[in-house]
DSSP file (Angstrom, degrees, kcal/mol; ACC not computed):
  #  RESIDUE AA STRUCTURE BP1 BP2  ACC     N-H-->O    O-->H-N    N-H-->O    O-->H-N    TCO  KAPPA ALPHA  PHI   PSI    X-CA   Y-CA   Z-CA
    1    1 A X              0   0    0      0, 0.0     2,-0.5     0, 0.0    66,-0.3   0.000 360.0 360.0 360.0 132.2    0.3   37.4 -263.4
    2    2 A X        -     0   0    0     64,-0.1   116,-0.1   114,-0.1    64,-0.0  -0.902 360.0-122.3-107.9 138.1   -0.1   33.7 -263.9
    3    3 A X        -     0   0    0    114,-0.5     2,-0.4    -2,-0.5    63,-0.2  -0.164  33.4-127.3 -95.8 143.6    2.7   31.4 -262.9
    4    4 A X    >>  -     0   0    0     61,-1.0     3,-6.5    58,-0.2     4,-1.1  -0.800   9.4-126.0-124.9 107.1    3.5   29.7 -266.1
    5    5 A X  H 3> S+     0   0    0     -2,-0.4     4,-1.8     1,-0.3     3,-0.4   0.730 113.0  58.5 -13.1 -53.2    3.6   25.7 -265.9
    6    6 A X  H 3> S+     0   0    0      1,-0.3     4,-3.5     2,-0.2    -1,-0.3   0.727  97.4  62.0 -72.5 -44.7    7.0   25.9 -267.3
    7    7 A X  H <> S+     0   0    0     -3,-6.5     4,-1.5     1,-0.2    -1,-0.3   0.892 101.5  43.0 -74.0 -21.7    7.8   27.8 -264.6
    8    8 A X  H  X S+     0   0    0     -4,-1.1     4,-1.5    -3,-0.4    -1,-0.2   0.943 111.7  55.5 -65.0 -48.5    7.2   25.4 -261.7
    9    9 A X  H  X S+     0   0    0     -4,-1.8     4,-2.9     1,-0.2    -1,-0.2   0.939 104.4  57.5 -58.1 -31.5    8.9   22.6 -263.6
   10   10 A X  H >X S+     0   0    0     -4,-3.5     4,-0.9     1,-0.2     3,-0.9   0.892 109.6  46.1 -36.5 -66.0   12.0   25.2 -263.8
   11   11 A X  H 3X S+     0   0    0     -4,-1.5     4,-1.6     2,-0.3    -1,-0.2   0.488 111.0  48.3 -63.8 -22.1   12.1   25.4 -260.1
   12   12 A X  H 3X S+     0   0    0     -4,-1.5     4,-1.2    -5,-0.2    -1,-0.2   0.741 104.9  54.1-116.1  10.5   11.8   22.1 -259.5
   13   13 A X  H <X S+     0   0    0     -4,-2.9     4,-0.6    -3,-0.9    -2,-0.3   0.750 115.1  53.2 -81.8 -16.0   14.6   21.1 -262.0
   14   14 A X  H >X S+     0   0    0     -4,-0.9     3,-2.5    -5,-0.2     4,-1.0   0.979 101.3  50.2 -40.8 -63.6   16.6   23.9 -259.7
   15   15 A X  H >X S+     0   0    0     -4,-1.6     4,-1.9     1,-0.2     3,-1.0   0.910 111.4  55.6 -77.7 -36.6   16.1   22.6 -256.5
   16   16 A X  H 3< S+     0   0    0     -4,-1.2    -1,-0.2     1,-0.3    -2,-0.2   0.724 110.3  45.1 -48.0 -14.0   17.4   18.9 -258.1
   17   17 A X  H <X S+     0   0    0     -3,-2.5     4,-1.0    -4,-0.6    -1,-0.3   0.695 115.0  44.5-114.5  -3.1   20.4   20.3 -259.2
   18   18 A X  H << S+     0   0    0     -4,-1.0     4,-0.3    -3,-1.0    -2,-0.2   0.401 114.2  51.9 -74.2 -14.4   21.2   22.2 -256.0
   19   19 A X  T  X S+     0   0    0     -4,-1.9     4,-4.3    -5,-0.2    -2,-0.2   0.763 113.4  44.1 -76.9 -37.3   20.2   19.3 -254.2
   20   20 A X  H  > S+     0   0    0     -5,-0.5     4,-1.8     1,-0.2     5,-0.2   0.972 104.9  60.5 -51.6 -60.7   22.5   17.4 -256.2
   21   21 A X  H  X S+     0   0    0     -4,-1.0     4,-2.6    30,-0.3     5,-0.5   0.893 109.5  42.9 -71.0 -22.5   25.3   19.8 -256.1
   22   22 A X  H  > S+     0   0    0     -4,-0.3     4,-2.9     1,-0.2     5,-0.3   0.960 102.3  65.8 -84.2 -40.8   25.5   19.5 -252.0
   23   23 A X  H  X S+     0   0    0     -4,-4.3     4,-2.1     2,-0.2    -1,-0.2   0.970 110.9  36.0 -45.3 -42.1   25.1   15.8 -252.3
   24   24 A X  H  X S+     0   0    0     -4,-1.8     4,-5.2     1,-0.2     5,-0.2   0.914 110.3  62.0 -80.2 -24.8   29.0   16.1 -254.2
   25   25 A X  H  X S+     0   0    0     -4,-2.6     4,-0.8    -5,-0.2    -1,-0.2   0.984 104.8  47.8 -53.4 -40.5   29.9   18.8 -251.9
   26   26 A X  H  X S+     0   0    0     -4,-2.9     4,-2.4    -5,-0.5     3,-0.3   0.955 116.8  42.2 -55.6 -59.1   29.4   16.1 -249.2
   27   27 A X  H  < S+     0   0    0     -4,-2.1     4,-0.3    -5,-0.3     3,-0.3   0.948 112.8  49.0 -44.9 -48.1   31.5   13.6 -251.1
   28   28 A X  H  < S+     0   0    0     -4,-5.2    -1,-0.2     1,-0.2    -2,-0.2   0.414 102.6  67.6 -99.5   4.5   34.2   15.8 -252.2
   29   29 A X  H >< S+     0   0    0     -4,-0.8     3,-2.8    -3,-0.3    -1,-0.2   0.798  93.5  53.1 -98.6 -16.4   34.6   17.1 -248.6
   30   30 A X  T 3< S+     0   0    0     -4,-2.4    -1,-0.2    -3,-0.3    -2,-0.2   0.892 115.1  46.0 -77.2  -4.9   35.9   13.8 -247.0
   31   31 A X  T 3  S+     0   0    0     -4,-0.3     2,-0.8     2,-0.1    -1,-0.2  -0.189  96.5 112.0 -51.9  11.5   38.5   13.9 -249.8
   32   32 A X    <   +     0   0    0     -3,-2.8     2,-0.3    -5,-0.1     7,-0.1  -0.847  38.1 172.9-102.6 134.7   39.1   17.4 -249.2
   33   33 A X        -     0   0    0     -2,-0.8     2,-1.7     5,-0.3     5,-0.1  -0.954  40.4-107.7-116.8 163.7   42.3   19.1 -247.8
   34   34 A X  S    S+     0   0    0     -2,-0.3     2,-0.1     5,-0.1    -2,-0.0  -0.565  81.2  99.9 -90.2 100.7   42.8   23.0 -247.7
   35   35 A X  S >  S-     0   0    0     -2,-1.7     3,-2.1     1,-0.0     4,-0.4  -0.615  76.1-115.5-178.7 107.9   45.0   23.4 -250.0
   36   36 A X  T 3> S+     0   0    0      1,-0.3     4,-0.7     2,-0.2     3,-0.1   0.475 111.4  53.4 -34.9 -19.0   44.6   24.8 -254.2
   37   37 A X  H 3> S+     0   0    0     -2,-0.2     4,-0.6     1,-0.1    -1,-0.3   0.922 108.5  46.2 -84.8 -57.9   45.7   22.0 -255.7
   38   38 A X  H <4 S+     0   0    0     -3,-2.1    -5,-0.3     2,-0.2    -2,-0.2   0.333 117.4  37.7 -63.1  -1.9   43.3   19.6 -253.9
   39   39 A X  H >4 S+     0   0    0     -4,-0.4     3,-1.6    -3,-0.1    -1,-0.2   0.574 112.2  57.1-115.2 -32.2   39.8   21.5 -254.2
   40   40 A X  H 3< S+     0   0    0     -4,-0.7    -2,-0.2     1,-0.3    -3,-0.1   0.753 118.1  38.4 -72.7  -0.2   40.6   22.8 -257.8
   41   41 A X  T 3< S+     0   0    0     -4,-0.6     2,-0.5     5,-0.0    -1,-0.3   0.044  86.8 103.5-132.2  39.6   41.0   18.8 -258.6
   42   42 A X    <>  -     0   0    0     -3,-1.6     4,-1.4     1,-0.1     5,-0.3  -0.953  56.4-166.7 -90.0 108.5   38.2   17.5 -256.5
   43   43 A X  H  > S+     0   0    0     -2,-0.5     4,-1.6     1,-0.2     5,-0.2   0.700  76.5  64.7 -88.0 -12.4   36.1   16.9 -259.1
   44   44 A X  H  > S+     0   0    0      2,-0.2     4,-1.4   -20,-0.2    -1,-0.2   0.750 108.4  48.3 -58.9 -30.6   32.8   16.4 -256.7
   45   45 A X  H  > S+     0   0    0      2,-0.2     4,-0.9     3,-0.2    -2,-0.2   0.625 107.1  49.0 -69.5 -25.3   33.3   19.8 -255.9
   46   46 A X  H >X S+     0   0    0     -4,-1.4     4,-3.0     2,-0.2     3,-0.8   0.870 115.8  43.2 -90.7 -35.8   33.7   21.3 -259.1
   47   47 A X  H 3X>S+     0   0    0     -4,-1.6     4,-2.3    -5,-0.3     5,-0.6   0.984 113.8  52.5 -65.2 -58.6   30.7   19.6 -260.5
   48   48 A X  H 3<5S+     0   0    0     -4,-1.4    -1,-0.3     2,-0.2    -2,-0.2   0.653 108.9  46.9 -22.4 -42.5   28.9   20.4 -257.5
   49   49 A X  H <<5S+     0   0    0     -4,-0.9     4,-0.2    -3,-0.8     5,-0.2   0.789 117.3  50.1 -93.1 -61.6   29.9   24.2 -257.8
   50   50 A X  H  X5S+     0   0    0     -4,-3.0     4,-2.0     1,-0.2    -2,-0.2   0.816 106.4  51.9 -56.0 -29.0   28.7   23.7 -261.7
   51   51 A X  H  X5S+     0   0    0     -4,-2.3     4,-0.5     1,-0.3   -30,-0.3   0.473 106.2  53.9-113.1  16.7   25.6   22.3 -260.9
   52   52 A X  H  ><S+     0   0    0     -5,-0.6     4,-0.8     2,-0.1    -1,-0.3   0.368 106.5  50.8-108.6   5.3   24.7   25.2 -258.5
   53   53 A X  H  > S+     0   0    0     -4,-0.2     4,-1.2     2,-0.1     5,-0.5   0.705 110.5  50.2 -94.9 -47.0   25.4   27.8 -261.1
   54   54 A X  H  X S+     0   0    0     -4,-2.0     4,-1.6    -5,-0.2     3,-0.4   0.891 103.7  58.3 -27.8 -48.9   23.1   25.7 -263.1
   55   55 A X  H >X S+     0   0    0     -4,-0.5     4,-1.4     1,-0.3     3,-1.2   0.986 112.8  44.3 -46.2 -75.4   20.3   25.7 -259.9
   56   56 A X  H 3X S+     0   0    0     -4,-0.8     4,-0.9     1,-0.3    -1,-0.3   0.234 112.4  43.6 -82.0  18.5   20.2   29.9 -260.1
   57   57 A X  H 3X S+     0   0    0     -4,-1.2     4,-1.4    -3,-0.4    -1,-0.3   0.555 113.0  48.0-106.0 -16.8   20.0   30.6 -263.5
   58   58 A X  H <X S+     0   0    0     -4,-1.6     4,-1.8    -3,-1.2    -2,-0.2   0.817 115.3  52.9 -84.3 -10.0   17.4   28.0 -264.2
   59   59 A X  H  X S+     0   0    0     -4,-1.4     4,-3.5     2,-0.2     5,-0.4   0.926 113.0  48.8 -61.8 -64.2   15.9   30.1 -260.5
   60   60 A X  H >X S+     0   0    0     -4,-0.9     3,-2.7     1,-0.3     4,-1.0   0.880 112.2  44.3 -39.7 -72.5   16.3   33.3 -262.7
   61   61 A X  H >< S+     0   0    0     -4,-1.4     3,-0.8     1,-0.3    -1,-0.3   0.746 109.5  50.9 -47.9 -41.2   14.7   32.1 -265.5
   62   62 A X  H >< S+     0   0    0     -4,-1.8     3,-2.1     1,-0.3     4,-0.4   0.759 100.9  65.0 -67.0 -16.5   11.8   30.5 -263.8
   63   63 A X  H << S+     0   0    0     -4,-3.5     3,-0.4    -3,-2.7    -1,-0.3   0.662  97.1  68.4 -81.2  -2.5   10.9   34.2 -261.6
   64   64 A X  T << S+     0   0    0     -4,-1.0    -1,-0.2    -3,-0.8    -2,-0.2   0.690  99.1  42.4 -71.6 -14.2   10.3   35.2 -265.0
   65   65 A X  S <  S+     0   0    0     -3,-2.1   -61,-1.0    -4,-0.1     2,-0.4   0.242 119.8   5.6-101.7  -3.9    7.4   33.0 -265.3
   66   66 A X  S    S-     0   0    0     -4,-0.4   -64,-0.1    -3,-0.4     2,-0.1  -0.996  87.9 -65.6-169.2 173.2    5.5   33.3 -262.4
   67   67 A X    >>  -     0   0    0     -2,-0.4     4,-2.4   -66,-0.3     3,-0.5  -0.237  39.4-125.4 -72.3 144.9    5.2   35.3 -259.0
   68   68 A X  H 3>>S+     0   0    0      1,-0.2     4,-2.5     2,-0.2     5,-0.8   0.997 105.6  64.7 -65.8 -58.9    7.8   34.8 -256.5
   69   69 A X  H 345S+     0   0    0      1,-0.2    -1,-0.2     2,-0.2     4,-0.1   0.611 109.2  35.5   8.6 -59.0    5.0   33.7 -253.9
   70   70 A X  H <>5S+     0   0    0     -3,-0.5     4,-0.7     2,-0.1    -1,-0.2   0.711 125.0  46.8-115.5 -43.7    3.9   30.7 -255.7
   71   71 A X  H  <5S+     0   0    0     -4,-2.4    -2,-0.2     1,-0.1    -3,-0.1   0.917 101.7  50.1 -41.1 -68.0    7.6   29.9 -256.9
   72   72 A X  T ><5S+     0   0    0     -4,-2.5     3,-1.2     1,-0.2     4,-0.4   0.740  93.6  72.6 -94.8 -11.9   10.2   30.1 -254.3
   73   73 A X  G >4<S+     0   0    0     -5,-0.8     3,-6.0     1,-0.2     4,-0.4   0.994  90.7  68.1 -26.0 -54.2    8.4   27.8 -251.5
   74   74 A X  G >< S+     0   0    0     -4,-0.7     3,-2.6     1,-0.3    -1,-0.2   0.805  74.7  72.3 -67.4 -10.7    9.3   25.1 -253.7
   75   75 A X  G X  S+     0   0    0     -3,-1.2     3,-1.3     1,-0.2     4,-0.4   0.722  84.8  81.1 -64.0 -14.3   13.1   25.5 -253.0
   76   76 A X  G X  S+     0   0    0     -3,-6.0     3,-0.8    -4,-0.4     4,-0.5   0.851  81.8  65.1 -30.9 -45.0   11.6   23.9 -249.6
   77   77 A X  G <> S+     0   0    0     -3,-2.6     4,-0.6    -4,-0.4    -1,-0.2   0.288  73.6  83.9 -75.3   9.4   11.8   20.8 -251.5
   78   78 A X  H X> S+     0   0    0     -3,-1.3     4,-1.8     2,-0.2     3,-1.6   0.947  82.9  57.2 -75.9 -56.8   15.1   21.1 -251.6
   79   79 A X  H X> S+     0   0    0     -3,-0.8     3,-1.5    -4,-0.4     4,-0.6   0.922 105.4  56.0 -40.7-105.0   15.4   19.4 -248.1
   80   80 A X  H 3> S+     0   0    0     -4,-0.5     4,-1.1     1,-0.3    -1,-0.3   0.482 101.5  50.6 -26.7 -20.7   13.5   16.4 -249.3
   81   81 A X  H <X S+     0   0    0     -3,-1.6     4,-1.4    -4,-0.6    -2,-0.3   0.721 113.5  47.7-107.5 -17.4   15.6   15.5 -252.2
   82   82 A X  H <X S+     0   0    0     -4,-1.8     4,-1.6    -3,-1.5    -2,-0.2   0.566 106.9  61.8-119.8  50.4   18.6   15.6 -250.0
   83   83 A X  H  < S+     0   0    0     -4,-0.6    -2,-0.1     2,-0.2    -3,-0.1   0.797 109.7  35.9  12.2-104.1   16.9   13.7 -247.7
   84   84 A X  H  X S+     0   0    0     -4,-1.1     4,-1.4    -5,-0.2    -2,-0.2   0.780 109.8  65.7 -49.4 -52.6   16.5   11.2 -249.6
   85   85 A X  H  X S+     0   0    0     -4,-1.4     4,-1.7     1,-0.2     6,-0.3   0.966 111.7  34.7 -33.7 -74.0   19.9   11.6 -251.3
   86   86 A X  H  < S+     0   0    0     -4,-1.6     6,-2.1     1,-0.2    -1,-0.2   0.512 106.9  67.8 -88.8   2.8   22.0   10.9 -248.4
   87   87 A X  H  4 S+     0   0    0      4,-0.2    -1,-0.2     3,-0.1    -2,-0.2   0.710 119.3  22.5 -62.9 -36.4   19.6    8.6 -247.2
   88   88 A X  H  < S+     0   0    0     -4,-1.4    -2,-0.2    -3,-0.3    -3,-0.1   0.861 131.5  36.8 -91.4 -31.2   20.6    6.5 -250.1
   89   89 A X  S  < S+     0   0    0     -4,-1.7    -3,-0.2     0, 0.0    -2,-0.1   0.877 133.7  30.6 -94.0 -89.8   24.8    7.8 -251.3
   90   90 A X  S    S-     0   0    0      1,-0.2    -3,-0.1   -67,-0.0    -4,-0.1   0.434 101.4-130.9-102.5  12.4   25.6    8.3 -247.9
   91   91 A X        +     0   0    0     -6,-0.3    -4,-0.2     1,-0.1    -1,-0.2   0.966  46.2 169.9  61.4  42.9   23.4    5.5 -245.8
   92   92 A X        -     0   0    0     -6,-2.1     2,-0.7    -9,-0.1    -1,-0.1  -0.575  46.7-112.0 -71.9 165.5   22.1    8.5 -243.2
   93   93 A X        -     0   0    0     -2,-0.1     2,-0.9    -3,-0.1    -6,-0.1  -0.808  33.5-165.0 -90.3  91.0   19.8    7.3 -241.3
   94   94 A X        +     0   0    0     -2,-0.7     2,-0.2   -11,-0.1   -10,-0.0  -0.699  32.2 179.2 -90.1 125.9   16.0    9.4 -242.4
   95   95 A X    >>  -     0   0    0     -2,-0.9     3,-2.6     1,-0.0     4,-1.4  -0.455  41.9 -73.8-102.6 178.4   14.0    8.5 -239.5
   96   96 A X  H >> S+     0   0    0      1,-0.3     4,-0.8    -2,-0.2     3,-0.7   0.827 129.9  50.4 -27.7 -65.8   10.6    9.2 -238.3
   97   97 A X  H 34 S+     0   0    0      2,-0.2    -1,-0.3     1,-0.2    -3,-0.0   0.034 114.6  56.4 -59.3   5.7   11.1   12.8 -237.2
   98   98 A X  H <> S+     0   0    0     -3,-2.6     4,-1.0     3,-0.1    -1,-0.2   0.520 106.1  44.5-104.8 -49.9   12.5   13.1 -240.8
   99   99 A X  H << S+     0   0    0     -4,-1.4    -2,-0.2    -3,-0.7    -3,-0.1   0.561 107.0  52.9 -98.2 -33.0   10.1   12.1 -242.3
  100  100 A X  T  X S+     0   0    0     -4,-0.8     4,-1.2    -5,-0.2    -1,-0.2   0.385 112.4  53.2 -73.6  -8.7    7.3   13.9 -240.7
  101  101 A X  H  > S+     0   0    0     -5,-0.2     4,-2.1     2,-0.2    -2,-0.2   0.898 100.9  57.3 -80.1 -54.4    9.2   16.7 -241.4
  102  102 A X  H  X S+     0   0    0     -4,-1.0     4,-0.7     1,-0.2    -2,-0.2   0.396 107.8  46.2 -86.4 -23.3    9.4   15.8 -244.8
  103  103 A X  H  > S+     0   0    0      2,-0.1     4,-0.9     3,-0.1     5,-0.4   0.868 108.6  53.8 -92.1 -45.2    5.5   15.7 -245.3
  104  104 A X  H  X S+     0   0    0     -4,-1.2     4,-3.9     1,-0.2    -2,-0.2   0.902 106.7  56.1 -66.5 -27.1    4.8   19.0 -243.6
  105  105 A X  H  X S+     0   0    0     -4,-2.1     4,-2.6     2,-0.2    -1,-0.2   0.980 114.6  41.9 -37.1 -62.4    7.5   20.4 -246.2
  106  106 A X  H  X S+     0   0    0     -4,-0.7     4,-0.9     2,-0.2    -2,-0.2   0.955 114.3  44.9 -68.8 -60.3    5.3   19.0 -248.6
  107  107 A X  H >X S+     0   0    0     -4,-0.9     3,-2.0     2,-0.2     4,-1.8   0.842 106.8  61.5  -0.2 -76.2    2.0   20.1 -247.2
  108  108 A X  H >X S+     0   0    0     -4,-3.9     4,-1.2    -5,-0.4     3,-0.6   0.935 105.6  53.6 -59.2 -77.9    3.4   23.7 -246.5
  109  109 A X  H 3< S+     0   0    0     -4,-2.6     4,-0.4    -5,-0.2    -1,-0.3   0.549 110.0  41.5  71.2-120.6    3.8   23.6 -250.2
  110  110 A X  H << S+     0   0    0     -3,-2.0    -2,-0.2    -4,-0.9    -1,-0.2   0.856 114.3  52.2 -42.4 -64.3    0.4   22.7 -251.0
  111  111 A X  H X< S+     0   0    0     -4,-1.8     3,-2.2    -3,-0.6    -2,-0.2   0.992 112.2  44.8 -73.7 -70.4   -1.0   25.1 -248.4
  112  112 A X  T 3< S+     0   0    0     -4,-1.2    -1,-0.3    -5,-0.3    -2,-0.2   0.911 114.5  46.0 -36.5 -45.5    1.0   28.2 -249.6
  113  113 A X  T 3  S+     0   0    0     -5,-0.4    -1,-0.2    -4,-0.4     2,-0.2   0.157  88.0 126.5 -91.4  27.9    0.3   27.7 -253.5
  114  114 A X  S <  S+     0   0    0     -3,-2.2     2,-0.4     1,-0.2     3,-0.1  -0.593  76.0  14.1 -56.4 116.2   -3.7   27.0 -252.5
  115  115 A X  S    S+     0   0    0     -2,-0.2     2,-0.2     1,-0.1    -1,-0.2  -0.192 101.7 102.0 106.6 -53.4   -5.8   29.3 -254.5
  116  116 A X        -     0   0    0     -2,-0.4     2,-0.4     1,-0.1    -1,-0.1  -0.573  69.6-111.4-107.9 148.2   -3.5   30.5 -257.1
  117  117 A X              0   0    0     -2,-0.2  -114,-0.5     1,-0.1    -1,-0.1  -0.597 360.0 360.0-118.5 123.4   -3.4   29.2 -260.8
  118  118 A X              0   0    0     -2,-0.4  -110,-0.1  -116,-0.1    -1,-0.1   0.314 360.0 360.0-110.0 360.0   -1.0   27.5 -262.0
């Protein structure tokens, strides 16, 4: 079977909105206390929460389009966008060792979906 254009972009509108959703889970946790009232009206947490049910059905929907093989590597990338994210929202520091990390992510990738038609 060949993995369907469609499908890749699918997967990598996933891994943005599961990167996304852990960026508010970060937010909404210094504002969190344990307690029902405060998480069901942390509203970084509920969107967060929303925009990882979003992530897996647009994951279902893309394994529909292509081999798992060639697909679910790219939720690797996940780790680069928030990376980046909380390099930028939460001023972490991505350093060197971050950043080399962050190519071989990409590279590894590459290397895995080599060969197979997209």
């Amino acid at each position: 079977m060949k993995t369907k254009l469609w499908a890749v972009i699918l997967m990598v509108l996933c891994t943005l909105f599961t990167s996304s959703a852990q960026l508010l889970y970060k937010a909404g946790a210094g504002k969190l206390e344990f307690n029902f009232l405060s998480i069901i009206s942390n509203w970084n947490i509920i969107l967060g929460i929303i925009l990882y049910g979003l992530g897996a059905v647009l994951l279902v929907v893309a394994l529909k389009g292509g081999k798992v093989t060639v697909l679910y590597p790219i939720v690797a990338s996940s780790y680069i966008w928030v990376a980046l994210g909380s390099g930028y929202f939460f001023k972490e520091v991505v350093n060197l060792f971050r950043w080399i990390g962050i190519i071989f992510i990409i590279f590894g990738i590459i290397i895995i979906n080599i060969g197979e038609e997209v």
